[in-house]
mmJSON file of the N, C-alpha and C atoms, coordinates in Angstrom:
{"data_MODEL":{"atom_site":{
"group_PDB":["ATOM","ATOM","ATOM","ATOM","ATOM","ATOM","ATOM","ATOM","ATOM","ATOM","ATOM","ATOM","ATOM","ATOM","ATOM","ATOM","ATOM","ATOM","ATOM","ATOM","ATOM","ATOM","ATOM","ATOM","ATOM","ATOM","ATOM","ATOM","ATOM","ATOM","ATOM","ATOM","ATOM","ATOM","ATOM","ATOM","ATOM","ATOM","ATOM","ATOM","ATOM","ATOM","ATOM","ATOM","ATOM","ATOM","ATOM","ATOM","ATOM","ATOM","ATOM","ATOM","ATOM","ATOM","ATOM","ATOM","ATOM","ATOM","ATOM","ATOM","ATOM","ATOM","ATOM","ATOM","ATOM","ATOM","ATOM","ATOM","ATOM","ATOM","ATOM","ATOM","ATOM","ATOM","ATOM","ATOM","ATOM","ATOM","ATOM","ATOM","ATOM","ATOM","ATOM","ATOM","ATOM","ATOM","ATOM","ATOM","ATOM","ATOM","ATOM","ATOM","ATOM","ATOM","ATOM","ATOM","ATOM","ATOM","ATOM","ATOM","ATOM","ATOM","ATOM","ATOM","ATOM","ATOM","ATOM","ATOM","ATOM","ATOM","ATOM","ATOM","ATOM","ATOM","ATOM","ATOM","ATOM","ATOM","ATOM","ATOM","ATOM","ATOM","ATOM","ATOM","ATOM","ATOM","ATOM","ATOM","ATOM","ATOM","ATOM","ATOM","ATOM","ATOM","ATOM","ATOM","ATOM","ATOM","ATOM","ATOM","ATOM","ATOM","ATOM","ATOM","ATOM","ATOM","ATOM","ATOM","ATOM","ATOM","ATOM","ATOM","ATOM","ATOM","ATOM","ATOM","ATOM","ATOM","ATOM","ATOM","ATOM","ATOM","ATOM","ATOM","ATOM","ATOM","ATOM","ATOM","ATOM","ATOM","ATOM","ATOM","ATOM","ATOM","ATOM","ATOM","ATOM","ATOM","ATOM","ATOM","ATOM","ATOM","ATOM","ATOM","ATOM","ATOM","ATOM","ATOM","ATOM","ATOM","ATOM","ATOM","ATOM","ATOM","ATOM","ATOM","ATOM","ATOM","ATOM","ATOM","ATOM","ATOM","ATOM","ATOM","ATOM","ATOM","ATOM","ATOM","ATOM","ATOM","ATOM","ATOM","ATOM","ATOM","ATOM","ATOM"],
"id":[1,2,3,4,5,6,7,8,9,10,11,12,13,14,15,16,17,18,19,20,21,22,23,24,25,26,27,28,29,30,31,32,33,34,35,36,37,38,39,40,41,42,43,44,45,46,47,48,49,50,51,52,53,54,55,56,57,58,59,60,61,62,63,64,65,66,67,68,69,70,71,72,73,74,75,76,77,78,79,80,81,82,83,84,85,86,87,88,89,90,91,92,93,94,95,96,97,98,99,100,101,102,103,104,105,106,107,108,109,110,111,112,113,114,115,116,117,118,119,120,121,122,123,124,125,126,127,128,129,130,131,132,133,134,135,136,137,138,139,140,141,142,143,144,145,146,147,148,149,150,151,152,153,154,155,156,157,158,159,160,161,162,163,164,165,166,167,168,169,170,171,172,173,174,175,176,177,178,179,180,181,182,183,184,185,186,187,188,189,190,191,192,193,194,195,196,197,198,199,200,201,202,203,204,205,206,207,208,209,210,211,212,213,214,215,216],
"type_symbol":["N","C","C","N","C","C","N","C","C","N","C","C","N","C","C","N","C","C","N","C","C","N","C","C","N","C","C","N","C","C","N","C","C","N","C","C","N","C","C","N","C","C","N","C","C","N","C","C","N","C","C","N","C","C","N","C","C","N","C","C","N","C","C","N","C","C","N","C","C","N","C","C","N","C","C","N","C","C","N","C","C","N","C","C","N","C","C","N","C","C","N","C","C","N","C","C","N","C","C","N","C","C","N","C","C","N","C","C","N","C","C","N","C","C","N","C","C","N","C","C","N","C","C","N","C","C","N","C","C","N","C","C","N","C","C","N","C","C","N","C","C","N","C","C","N","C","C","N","C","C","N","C","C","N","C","C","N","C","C","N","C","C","N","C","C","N","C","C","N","C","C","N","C","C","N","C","C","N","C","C","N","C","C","N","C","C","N","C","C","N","C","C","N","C","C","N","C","C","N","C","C","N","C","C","N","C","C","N","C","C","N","C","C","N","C","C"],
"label_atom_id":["N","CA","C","N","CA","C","N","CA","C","N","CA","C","N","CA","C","N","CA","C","N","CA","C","N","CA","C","N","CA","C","N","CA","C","N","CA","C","N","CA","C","N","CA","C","N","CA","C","N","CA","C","N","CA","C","N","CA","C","N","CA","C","N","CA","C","N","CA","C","N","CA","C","N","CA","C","N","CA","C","N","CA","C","N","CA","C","N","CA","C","N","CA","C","N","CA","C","N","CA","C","N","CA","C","N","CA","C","N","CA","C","N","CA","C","N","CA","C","N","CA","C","N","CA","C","N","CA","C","N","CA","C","N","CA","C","N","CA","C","N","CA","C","N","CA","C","N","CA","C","N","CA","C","N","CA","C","N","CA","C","N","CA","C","N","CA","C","N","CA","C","N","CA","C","N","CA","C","N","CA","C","N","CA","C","N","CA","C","N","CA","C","N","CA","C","N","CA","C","N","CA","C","N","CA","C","N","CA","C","N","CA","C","N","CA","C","N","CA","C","N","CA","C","N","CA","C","N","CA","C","N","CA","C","N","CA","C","N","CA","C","N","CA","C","N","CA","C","N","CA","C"],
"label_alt_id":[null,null,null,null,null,null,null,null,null,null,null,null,null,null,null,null,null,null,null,null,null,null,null,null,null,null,null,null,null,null,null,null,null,null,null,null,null,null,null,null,null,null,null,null,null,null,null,null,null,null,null,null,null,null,null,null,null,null,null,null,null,null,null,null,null,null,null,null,null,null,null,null,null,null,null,null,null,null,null,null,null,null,null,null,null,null,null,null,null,null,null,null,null,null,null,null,null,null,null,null,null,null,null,null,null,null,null,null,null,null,null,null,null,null,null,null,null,null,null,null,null,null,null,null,null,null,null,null,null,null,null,null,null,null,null,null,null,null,null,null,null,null,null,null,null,null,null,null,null,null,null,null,null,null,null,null,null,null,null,null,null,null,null,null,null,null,null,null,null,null,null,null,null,null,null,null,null,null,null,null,null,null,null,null,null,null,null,null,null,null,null,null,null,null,null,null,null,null,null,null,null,null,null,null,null,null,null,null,null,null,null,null,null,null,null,null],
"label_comp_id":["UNK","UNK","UNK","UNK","UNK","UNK","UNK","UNK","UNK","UNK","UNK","UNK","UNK","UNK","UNK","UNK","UNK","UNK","UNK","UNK","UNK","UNK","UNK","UNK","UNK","UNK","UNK","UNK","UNK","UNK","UNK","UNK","UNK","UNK","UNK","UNK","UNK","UNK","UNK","UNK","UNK","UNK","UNK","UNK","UNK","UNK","UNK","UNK","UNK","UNK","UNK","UNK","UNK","UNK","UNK","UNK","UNK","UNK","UNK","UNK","UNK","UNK","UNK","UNK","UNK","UNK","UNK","UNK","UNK","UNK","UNK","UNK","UNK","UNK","UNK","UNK","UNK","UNK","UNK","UNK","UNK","UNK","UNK","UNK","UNK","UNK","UNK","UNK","UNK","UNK","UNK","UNK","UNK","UNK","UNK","UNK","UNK","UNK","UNK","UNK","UNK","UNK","UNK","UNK","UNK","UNK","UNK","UNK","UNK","UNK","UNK","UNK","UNK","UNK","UNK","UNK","UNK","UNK","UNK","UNK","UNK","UNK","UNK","UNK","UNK","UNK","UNK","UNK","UNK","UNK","UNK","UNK","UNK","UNK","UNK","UNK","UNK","UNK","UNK","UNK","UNK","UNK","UNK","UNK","UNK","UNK","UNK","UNK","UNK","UNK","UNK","UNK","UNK","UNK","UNK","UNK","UNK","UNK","UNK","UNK","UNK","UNK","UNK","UNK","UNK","UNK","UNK","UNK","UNK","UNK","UNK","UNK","UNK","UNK","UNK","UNK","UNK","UNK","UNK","UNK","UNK","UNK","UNK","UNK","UNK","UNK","UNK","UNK","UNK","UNK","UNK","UNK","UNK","UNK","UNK","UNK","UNK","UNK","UNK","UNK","UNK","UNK","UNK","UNK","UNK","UNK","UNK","UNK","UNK","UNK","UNK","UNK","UNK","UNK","UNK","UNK"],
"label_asym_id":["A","A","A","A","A","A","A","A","A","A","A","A","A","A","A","A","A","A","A","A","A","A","A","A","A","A","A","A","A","A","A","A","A","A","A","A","A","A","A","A","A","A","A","A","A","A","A","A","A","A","A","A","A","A","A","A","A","A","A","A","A","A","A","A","A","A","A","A","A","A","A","A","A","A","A","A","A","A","A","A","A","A","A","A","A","A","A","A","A","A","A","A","A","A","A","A","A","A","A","A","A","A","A","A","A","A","A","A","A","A","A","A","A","A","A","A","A","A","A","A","A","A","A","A","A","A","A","A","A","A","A","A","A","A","A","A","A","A","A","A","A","A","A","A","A","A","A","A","A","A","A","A","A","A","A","A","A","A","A","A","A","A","A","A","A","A","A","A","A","A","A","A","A","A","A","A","A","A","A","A","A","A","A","A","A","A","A","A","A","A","A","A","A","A","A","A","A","A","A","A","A","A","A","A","A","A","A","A","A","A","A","A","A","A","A","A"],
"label_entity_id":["1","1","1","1","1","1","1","1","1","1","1","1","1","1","1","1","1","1","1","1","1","1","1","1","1","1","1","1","1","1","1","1","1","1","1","1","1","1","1","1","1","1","1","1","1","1","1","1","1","1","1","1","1","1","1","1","1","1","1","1","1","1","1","1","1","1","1","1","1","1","1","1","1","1","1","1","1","1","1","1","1","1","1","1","1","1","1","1","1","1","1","1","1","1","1","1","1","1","1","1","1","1","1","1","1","1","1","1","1","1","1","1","1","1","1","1","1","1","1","1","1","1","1","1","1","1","1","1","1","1","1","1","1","1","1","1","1","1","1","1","1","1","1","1","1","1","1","1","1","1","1","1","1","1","1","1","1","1","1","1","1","1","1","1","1","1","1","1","1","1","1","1","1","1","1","1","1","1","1","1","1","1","1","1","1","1","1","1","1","1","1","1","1","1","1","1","1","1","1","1","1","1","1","1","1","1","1","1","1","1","1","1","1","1","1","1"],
"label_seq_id":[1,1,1,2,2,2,3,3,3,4,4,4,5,5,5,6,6,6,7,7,7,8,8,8,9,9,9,10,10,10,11,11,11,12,12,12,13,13,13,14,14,14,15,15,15,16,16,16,17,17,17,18,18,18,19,19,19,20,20,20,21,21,21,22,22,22,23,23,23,24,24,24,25,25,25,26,26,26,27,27,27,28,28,28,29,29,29,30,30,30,31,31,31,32,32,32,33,33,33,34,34,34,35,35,35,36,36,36,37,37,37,38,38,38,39,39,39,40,40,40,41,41,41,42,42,42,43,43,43,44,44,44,45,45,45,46,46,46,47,47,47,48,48,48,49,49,49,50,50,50,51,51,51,52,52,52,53,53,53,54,54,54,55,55,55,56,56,56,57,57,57,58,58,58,59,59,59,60,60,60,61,61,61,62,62,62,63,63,63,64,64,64,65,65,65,66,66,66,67,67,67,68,68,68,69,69,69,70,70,70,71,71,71,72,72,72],
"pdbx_PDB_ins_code":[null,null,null,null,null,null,null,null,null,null,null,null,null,null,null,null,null,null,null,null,null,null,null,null,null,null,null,null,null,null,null,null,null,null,null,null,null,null,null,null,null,null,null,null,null,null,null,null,null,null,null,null,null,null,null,null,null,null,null,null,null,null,null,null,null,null,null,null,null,null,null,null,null,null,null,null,null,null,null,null,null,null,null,null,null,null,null,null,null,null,null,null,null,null,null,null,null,null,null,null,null,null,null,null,null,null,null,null,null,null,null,null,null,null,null,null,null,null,null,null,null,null,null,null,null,null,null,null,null,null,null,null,null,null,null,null,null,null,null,null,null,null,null,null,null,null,null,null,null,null,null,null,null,null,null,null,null,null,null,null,null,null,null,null,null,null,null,null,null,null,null,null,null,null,null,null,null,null,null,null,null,null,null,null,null,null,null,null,null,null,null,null,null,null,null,null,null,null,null,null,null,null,null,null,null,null,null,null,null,null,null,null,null,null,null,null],
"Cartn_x":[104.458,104.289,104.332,103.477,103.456,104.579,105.074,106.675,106.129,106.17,106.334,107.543,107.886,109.33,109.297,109.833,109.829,111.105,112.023,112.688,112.542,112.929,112.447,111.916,110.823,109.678,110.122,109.686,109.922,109.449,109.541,109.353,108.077,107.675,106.349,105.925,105.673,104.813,104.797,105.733,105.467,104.384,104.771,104.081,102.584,102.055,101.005,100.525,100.984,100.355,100.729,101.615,102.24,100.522,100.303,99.407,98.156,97.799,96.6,97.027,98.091,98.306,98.258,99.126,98.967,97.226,96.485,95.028,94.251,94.956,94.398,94.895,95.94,96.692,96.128,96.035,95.106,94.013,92.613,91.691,91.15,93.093,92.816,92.981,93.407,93.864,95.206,96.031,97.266,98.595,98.277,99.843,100.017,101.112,101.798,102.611,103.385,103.768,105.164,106.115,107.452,107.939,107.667,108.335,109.797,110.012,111.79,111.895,112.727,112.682,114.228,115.27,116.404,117.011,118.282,118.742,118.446,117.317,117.013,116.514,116.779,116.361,114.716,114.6,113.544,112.076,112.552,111.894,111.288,112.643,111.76,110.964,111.15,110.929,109.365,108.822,107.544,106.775,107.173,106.582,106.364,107.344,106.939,105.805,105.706,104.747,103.473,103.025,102.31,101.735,102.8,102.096,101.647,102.437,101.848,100.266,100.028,99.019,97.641,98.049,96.993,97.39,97.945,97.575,97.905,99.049,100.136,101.454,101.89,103.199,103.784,105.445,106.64,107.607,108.486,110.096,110.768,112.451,113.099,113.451,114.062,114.143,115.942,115.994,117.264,118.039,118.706,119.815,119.421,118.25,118.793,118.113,118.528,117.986,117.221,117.748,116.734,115.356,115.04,113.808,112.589,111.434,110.923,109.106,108.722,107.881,107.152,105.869,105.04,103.477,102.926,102.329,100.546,99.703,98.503,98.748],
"Cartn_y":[88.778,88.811,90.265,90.3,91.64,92.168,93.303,93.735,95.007,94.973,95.896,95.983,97.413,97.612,98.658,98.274,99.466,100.286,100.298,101.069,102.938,103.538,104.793,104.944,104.077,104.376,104.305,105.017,104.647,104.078,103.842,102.525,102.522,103.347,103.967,103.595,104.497,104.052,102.862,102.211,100.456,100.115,100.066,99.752,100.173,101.699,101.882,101.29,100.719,100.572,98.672,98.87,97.533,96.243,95.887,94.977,95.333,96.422,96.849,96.401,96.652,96.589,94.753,94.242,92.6,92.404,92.506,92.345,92.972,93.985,94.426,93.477,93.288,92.164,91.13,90.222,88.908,89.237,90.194,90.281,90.306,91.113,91.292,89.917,88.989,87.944,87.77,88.744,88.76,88.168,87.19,86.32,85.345,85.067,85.321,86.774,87.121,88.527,88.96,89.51,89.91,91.149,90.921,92.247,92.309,94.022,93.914,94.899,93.865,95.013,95.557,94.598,95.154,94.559,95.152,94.095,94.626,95.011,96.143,95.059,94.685,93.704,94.099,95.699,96.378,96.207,96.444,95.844,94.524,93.589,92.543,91.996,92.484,92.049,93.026,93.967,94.67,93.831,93.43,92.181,91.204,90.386,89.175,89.272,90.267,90.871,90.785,91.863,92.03,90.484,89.322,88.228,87.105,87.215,86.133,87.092,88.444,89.119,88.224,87.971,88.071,86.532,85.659,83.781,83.85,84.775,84.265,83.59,83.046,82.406,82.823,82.716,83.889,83.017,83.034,82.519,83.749,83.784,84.706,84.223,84.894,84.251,83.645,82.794,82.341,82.652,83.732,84.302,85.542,86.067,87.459,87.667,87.678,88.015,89.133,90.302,91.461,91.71,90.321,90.276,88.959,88.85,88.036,87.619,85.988,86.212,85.849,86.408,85.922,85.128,84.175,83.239,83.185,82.709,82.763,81.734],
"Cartn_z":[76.696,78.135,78.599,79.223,79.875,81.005,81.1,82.305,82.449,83.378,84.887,85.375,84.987,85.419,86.624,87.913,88.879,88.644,88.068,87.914,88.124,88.867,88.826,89.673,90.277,91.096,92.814,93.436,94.754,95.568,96.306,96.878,97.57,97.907,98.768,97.19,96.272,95.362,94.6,95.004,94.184,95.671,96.822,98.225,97.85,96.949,97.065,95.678,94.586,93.765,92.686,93.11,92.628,92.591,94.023,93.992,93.316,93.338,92.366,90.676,90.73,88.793,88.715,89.831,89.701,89.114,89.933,90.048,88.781,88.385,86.815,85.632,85.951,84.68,84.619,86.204,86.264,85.817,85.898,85.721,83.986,83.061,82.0,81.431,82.297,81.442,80.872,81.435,80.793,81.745,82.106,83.087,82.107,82.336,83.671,83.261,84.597,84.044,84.58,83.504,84.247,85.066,86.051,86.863,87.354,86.75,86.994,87.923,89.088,90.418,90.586,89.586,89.555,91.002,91.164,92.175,93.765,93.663,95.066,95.652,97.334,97.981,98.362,98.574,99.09,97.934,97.134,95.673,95.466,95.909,95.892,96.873,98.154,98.95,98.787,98.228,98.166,97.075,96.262,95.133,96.012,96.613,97.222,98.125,98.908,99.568,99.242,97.558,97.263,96.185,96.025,95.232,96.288,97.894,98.507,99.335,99.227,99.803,98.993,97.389,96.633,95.861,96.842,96.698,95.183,94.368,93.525,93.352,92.723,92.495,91.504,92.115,91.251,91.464,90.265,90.713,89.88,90.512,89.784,88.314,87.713,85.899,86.445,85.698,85.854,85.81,84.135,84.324,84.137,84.712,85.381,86.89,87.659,89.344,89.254,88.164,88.372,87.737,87.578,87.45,87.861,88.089,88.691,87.806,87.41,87.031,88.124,87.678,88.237,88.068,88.482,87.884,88.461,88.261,88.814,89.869],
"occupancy":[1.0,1.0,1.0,1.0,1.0,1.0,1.0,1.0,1.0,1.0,1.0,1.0,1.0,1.0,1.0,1.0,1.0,1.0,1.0,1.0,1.0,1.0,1.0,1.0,1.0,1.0,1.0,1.0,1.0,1.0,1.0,1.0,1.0,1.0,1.0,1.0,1.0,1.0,1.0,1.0,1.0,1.0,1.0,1.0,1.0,1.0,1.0,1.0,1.0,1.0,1.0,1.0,1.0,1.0,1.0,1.0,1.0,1.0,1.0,1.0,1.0,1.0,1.0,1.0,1.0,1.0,1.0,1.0,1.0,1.0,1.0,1.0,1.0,1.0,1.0,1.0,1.0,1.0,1.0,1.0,1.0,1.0,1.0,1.0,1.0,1.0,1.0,1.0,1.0,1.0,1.0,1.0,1.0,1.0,1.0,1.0,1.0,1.0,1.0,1.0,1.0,1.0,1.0,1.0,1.0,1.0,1.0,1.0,1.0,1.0,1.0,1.0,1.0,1.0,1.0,1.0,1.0,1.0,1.0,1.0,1.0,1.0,1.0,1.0,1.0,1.0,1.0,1.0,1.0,1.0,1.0,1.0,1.0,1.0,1.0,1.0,1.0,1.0,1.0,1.0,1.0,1.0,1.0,1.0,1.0,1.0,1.0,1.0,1.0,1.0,1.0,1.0,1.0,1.0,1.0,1.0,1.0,1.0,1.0,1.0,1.0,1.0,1.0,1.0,1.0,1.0,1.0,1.0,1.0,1.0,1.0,1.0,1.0,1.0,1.0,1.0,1.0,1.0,1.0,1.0,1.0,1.0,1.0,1.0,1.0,1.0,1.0,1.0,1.0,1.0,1.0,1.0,1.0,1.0,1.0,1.0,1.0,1.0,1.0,1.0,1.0,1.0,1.0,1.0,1.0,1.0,1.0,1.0,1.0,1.0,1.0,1.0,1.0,1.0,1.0,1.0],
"B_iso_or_equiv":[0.0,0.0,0.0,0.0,0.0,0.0,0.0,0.0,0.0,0.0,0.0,0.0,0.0,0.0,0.0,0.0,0.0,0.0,0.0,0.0,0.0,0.0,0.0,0.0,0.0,0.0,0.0,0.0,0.0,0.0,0.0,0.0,0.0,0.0,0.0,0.0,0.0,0.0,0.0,0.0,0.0,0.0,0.0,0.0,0.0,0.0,0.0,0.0,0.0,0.0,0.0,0.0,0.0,0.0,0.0,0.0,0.0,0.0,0.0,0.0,0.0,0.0,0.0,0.0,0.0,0.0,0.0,0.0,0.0,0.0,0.0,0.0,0.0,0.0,0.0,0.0,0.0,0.0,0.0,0.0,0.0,0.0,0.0,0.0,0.0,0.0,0.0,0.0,0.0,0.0,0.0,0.0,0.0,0.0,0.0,0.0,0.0,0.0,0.0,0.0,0.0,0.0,0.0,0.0,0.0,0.0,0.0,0.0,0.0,0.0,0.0,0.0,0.0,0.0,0.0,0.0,0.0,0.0,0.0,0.0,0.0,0.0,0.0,0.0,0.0,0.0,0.0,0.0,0.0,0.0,0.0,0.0,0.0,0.0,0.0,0.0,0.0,0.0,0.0,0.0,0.0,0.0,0.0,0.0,0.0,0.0,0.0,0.0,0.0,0.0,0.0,0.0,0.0,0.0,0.0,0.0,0.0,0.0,0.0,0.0,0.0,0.0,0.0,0.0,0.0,0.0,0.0,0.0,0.0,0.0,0.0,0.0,0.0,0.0,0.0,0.0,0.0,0.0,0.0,0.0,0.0,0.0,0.0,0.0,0.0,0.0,0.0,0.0,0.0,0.0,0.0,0.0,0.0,0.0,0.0,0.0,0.0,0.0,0.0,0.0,0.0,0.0,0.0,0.0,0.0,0.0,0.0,0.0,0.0,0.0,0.0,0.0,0.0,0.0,0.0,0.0],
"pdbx_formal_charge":[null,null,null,null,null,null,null,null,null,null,null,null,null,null,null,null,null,null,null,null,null,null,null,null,null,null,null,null,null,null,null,null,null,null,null,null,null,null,null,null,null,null,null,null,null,null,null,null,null,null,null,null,null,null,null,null,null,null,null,null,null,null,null,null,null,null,null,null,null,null,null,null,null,null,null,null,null,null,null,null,null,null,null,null,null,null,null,null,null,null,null,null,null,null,null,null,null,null,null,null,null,null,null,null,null,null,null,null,null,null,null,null,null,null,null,null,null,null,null,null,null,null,null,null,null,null,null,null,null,null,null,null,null,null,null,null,null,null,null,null,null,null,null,null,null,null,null,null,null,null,null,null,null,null,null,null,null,null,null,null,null,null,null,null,null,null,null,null,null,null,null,null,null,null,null,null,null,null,null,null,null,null,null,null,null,null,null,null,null,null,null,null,null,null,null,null,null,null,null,null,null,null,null,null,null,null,null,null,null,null,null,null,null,null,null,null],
"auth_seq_id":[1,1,1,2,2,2,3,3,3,4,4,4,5,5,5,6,6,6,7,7,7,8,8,8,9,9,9,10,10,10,11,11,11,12,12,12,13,13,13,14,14,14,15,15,15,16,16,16,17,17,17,18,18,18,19,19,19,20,20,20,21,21,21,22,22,22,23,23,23,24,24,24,25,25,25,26,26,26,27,27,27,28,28,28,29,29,29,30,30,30,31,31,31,32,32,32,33,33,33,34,34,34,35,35,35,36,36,36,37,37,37,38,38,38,39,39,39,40,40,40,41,41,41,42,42,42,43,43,43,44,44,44,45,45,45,46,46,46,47,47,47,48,48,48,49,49,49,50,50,50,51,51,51,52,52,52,53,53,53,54,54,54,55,55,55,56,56,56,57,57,57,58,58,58,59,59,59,60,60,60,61,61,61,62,62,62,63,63,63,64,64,64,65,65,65,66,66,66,67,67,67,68,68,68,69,69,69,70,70,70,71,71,71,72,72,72],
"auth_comp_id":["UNK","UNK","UNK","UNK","UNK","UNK","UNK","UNK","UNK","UNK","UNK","UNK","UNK","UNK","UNK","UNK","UNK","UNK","UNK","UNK","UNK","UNK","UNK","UNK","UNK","UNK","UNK","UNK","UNK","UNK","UNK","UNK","UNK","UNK","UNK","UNK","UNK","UNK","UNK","UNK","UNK","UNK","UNK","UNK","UNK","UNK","UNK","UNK","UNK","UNK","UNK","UNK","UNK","UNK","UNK","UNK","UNK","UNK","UNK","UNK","UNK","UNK","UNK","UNK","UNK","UNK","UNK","UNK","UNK","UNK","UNK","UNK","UNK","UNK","UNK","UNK","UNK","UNK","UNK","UNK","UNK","UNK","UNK","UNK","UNK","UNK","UNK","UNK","UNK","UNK","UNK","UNK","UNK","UNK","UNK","UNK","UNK","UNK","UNK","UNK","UNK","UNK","UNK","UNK","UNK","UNK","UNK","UNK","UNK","UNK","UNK","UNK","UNK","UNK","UNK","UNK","UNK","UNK","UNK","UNK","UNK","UNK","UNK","UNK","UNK","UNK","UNK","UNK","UNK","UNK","UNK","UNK","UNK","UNK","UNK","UNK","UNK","UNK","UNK","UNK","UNK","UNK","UNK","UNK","UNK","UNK","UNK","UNK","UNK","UNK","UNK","UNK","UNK","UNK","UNK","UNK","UNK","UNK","UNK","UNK","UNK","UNK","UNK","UNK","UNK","UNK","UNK","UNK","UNK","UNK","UNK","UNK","UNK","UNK","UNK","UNK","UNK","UNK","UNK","UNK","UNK","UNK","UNK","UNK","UNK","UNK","UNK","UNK","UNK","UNK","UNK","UNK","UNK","UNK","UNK","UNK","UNK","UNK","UNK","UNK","UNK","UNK","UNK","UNK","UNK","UNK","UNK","UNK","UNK","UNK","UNK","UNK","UNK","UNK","UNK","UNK"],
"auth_asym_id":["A","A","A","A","A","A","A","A","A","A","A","A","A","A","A","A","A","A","A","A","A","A","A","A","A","A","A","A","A","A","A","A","A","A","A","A","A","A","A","A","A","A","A","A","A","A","A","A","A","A","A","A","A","A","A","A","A","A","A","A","A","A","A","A","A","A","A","A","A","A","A","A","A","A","A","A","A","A","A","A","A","A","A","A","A","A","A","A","A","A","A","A","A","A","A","A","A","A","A","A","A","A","A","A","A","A","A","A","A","A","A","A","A","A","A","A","A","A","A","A","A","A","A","A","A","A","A","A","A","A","A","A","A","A","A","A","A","A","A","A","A","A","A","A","A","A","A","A","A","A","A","A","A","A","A","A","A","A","A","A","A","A","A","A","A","A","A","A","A","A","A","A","A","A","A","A","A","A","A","A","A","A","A","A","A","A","A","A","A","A","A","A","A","A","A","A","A","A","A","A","A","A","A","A","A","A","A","A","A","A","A","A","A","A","A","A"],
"auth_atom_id":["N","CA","C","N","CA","C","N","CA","C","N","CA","C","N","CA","C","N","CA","C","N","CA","C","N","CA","C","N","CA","C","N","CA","C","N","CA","C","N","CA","C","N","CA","C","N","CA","C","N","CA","C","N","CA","C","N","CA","C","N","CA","C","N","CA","C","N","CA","C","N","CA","C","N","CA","C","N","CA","C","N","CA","C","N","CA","C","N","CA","C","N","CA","C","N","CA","C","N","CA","C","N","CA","C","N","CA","C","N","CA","C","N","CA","C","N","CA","C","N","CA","C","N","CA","C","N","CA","C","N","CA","C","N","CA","C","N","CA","C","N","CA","C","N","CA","C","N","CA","C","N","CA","C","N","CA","C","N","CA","C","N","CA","C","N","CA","C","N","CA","C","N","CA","C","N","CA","C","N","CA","C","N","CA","C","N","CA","C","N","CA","C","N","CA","C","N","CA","C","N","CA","C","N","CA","C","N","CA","C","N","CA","C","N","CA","C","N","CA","C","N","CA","C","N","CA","C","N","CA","C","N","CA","C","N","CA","C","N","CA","C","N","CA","C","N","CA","C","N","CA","C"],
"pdbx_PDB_model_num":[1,1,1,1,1,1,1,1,1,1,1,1,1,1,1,1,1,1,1,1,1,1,1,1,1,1,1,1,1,1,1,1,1,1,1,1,1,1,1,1,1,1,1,1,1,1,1,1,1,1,1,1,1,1,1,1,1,1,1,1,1,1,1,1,1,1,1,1,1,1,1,1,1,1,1,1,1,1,1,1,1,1,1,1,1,1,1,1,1,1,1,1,1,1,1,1,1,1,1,1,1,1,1,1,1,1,1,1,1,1,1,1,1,1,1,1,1,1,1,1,1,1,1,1,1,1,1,1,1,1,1,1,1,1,1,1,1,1,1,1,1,1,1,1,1,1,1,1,1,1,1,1,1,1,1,1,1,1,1,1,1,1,1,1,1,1,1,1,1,1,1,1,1,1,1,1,1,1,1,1,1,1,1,1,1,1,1,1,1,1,1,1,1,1,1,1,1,1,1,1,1,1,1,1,1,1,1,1,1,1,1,1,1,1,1,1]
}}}
C-alpha cells in the first residue's frame, strides 16, 4: 500500500499539494492509500478536505488515529 506521510510538511504545503498527489495515486492505480497526518487536527482536517473535494472515502486505521486510509 502506498503512505503519504505529512510529517514535516507544512500545512500550506499539504493545502497546496496533498489533493494533487491523491489524483496521481488514483490515476496510477495504486489505492487504496495510507496517509499519516499524525495527531494534528489541522492535518486532518486538510485530508478530509482534500478526499471529500475529490468524491473519496477514508476511515481512520483503528489502532492508530495518526493515520487515515483512504479509499476510491
Amino acid at each position: 500500500m502506498v503512505e503519504i506521510d505529512l510529517h514535516g510538511l507544512k500545512h500550506k504545503e499539504v493545502e497546496d499539494t496533498l489533493e494533487s498527489m491523491l489524483i496521481s495515486y488514483y490515476n496510477l492505480g495504486s489505492f487504496p492509500i495510507r496517509v499519516i497526518t499524525g495527531h494534528s487536527h489541522i492535518m486532518k482536517k486538510l485530508l478530509n478536505t482534500a478526499v471529500d473535494n475529490q468524491k473519496f472515502t477514508m476511515r481512520e486505521e483503528v489502532y492508530n488515529s495518526g493515520a487515515t486510509i483512504v479509499y476510491e
